[in-house]
FIGU-987339 format. One record per residue (C-alpha): residue number from 1; residue in three letters; chain; x, y, z. Coordinates in Angstrom, 1 decimal. Example, Ala and Ser with C-alpha at 12.3 -4.5 7.8 and 13.67 -1.06 7.14 Angstrom:
+------+------+-------+--------+--------+--------+
: resi : resn : chain :   east :  north :     up :
+------+------+-------+--------+--------+--------+
:    1 :  ALA :     A :   12.3 :   -4.5 :    7.8 :
:    2 :  SER :     A :   13.7 :   -1.1 :    7.1 :
+------+------+-------+--------+--------+--------+
END
This chain:
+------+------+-------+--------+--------+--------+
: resi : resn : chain :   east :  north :     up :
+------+------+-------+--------+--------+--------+
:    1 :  UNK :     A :    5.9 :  -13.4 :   -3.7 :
:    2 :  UNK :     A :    4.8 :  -10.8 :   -6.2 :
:    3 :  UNK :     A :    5.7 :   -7.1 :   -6.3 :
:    4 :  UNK :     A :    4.6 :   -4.3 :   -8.2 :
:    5 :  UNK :     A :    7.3 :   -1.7 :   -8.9 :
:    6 :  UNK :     A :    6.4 :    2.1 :   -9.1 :
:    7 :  UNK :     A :    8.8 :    3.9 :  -10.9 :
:    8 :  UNK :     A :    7.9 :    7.6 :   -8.9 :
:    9 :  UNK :     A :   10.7 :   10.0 :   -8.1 :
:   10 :  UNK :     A :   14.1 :    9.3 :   -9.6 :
:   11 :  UNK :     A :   16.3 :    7.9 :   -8.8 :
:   12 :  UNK :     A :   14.2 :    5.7 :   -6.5 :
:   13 :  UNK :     A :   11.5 :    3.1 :   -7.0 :
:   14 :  UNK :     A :    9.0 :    1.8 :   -4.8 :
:   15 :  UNK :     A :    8.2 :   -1.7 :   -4.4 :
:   16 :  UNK :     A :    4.8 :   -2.8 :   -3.1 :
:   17 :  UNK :     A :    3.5 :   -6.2 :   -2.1 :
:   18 :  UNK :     A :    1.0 :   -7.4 :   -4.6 :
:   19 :  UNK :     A :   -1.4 :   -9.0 :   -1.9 :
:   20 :  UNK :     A :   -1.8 :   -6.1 :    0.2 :
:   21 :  UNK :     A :    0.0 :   -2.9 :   -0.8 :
:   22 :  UNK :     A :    2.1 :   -2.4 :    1.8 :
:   23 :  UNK :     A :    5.1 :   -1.2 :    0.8 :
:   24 :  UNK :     A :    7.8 :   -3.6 :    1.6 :
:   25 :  UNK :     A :   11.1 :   -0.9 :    0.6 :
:   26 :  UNK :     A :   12.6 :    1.5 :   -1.8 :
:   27 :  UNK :     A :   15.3 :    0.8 :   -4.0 :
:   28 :  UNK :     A :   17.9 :    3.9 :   -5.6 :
:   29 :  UNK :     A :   19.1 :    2.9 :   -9.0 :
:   30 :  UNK :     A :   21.1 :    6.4 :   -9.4 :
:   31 :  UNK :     A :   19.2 :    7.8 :  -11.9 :
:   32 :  UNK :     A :   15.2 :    8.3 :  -13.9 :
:   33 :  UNK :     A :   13.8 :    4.6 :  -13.8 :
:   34 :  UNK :     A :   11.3 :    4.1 :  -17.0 :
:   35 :  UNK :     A :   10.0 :    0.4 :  -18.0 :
:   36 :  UNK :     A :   10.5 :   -2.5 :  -15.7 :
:   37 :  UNK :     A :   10.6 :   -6.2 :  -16.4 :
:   38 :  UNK :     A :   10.7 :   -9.1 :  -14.2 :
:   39 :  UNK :     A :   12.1 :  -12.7 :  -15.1 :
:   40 :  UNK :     A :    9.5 :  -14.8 :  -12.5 :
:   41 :  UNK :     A :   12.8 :  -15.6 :  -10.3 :
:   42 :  UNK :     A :   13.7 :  -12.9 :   -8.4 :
:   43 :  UNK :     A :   15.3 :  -11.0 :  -10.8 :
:   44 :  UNK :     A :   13.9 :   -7.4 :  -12.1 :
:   45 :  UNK :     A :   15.2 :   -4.8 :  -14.8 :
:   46 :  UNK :     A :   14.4 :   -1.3 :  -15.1 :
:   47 :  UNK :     A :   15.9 :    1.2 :  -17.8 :
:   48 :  UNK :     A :   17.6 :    3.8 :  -16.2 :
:   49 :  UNK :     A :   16.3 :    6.6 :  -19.0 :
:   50 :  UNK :     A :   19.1 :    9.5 :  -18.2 :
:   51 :  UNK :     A :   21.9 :    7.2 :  -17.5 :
:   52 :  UNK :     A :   21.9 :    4.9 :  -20.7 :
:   53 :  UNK :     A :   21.7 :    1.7 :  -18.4 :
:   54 :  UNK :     A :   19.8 :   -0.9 :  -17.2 :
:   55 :  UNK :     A :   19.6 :   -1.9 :  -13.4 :
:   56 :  UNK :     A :   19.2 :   -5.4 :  -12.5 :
:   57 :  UNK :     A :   17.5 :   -6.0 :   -9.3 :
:   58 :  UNK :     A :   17.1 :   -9.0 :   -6.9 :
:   59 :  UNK :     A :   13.9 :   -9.2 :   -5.9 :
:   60 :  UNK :     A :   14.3 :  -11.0 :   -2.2 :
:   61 :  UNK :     A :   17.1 :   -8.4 :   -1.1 :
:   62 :  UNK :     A :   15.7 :   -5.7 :   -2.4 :
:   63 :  UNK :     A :   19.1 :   -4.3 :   -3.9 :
:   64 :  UNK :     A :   20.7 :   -3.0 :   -6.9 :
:   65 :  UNK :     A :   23.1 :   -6.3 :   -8.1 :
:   66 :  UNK :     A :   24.4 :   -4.6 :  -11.3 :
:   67 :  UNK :     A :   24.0 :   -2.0 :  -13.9 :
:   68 :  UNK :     A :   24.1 :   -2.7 :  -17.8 :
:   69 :  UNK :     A :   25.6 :    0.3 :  -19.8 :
:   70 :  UNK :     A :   24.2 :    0.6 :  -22.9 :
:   71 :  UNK :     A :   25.7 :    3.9 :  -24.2 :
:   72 :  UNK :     A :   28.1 :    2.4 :  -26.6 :
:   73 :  UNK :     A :   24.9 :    1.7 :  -28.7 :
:   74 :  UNK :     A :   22.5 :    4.4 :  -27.4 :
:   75 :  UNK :     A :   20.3 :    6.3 :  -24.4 :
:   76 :  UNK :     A :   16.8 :    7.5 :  -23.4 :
:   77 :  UNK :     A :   15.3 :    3.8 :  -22.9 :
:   78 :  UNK :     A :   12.2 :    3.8 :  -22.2 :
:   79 :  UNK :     A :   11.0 :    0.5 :  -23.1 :
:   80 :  UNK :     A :   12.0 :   -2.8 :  -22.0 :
:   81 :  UNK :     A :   11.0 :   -6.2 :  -22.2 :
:   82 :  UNK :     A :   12.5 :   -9.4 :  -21.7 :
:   83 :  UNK :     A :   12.2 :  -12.8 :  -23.4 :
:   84 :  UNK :     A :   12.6 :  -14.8 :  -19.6 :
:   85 :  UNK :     A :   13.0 :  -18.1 :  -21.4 :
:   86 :  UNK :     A :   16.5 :  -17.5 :  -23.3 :
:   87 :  UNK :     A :   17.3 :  -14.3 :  -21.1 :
:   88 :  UNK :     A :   17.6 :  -11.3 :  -23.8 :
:   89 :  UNK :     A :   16.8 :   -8.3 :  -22.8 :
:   90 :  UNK :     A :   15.2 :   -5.7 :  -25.3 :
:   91 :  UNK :     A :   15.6 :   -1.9 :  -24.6 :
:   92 :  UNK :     A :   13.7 :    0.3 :  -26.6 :
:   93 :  UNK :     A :   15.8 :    4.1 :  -26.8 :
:   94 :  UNK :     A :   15.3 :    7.5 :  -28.2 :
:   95 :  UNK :     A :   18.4 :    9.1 :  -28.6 :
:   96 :  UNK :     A :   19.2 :    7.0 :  -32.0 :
:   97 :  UNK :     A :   15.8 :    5.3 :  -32.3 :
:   98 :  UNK :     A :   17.1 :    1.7 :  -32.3 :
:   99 :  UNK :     A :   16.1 :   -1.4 :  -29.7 :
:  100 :  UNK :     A :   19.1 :   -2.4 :  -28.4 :
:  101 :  UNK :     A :   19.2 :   -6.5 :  -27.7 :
:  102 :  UNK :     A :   21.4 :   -7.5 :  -24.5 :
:  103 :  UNK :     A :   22.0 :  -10.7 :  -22.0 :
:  104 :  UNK :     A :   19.9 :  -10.7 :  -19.0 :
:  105 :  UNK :     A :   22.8 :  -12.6 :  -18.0 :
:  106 :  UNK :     A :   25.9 :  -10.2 :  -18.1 :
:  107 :  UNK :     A :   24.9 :   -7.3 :  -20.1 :
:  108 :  UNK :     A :   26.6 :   -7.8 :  -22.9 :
:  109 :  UNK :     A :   25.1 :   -5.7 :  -26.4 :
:  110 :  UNK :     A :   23.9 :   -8.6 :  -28.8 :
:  111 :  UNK :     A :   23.2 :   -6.5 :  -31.7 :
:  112 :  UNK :     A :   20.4 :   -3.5 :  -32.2 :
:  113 :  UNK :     A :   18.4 :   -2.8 :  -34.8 :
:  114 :  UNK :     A :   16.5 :    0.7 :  -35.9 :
:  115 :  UNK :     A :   12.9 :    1.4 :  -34.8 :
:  116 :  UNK :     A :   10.5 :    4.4 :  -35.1 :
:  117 :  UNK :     A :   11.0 :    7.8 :  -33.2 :
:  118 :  UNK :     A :    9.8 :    8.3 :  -29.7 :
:  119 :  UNK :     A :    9.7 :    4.7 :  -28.1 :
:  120 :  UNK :     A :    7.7 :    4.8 :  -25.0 :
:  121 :  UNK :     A :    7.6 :    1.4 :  -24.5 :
:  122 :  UNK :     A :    8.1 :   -2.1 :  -25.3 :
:  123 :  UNK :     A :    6.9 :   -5.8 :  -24.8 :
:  124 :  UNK :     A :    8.0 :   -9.7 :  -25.6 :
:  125 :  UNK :     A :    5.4 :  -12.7 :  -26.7 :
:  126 :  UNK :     A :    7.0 :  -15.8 :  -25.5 :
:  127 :  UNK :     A :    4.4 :  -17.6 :  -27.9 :
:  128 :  UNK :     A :    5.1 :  -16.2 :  -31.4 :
:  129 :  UNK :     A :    9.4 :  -15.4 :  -30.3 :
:  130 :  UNK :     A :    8.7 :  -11.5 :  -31.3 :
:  131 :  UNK :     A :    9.6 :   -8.1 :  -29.6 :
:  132 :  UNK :     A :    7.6 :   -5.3 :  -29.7 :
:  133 :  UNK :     A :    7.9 :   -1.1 :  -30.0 :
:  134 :  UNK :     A :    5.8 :    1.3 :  -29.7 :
:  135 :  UNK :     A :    6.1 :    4.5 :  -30.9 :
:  136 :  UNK :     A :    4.7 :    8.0 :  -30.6 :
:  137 :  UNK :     A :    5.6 :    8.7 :  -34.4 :
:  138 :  UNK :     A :    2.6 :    6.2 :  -35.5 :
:  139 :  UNK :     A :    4.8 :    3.3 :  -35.7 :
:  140 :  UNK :     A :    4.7 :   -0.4 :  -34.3 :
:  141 :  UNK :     A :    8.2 :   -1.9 :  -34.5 :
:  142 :  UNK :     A :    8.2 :   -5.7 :  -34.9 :
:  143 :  UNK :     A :   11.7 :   -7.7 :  -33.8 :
:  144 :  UNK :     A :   11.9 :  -11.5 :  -34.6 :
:  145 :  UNK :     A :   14.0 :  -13.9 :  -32.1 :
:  146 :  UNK :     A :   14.7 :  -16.4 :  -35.1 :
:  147 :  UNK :     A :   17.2 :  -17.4 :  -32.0 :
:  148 :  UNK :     A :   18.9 :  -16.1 :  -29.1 :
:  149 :  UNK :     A :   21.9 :  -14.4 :  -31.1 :
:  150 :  UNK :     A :   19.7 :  -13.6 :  -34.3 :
:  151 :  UNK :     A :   17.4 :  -10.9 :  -34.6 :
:  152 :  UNK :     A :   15.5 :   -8.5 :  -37.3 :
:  153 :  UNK :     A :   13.4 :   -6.2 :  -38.0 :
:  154 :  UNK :     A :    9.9 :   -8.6 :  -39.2 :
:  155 :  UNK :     A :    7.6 :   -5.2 :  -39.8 :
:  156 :  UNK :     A :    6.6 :   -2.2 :  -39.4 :
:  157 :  UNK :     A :    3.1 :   -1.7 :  -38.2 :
:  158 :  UNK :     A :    1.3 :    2.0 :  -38.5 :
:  159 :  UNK :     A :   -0.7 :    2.8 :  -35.5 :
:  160 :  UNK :     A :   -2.2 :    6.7 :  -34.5 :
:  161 :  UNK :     A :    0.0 :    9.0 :  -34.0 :
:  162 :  UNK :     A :    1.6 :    9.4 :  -30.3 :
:  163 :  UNK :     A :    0.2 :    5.8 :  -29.6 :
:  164 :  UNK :     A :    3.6 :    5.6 :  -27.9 :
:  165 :  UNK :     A :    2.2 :    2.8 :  -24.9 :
:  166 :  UNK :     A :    1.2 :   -0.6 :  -25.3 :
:  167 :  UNK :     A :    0.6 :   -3.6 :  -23.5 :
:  168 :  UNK :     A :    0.5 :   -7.5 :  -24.6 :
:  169 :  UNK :     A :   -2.5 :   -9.7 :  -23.4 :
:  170 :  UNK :     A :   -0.9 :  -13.1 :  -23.4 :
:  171 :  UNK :     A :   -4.2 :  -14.9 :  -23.8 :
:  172 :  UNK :     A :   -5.2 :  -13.6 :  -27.5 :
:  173 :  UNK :     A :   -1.9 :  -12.6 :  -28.5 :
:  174 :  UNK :     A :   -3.3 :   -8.8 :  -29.0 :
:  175 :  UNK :     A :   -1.0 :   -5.4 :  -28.9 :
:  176 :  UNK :     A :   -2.8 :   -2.9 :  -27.4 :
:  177 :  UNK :     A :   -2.2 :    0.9 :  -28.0 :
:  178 :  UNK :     A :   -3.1 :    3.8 :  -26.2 :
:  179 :  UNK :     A :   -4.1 :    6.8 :  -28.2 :
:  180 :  UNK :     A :   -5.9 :   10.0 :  -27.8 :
:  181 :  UNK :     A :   -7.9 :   12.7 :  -30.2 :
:  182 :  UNK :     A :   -7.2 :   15.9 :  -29.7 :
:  183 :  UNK :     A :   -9.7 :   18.7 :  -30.4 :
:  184 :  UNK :     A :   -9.1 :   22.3 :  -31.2 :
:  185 :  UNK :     A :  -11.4 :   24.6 :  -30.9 :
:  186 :  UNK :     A :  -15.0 :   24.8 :  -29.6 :
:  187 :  UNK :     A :  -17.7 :   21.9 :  -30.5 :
+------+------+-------+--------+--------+--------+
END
């Protein structure tokens, strides 16, 4: 089975049945769900923006199994994405700009490390090991995985300003942004 989540009105999601739509249940995760990710086995994890956490899903019951705190390190996630393979977990927060890195497994904090300002979401390549940020203040944030328990900052990438979305295609390896021009005035 596949499912697409819609995070609509807090503190519920919506999960829908990739083949057909239908919408197969609602889930309340006590609070403003942002960025999901999904391991492939059942498992799902959506940053819970306004409650510094992390709810972890199962996927077949359709329940909330736990909830990751990750205040002790920061709030406001709004990106998250997940290396399945070694199961790390990499939220992407506001409140003190910084990816913080956790276990899929149990929730425990691996380390964080500082990225741009304004976060609005995040993504993992399996294929080169490195964790992206994206970031309305014109910034890219690129994380290494040198290994499961060591991580760093590899670059900082500049991209338009409030190109604060992105989205990985896994066949060319490409980060794509979405921006906007504004204009003032009359043309």
């Amino acid at each position: 089975h596949h499912f697409y989540i819609l995070s609509h009105s807090a503190p519920n999601i919506t999960v829908l049945d990739d083949k057909d739509g239908a919408i197969l249940g609602t889930i309340d995760i006590g609070g403003a769900p942002e960025e999901a990710a999904t391991d492939g086995h059942g498992k799902i994890y959506v940053d819970i923006e306004d409650k510094a956490a992390i709810a972890v899903i199962d996927a077949n019951t359709m329940k909330m199994v736990n909830r990751y705190d990750v205040s002790a390190k920061g709030g406001g996630c709004a990106g998250l994405a997940l290396d399945a393979k070694n199961e790390i977990l990499f939220a992407t927060c506001r409140d003190k700009s910084n990816m913080i890195i956790l276990s899929a497994v149990d929730g425990h904090i691996i380390t964080d490390l500082p990225i741009g300002v304004g976060s609005d979401g995040a993504t993992f390549s399996p294929v080169t090991m490195e964790a992206f940020s994206s970031q309305g203040d014109g910034t890219l944030t690129v994380v290494k995985e040198d290994s499961p328990t060591s991580f760093r900052v590899e670059q900082t990438v500049a991209t338009p300003a409030r190109a604060k979305t992105l989205t990985l295609d896994p066949k060319t390896g490409q980060i794509f942004l979405r921006s906007e021009e504004r204009r003032v005035g009359k043309e």
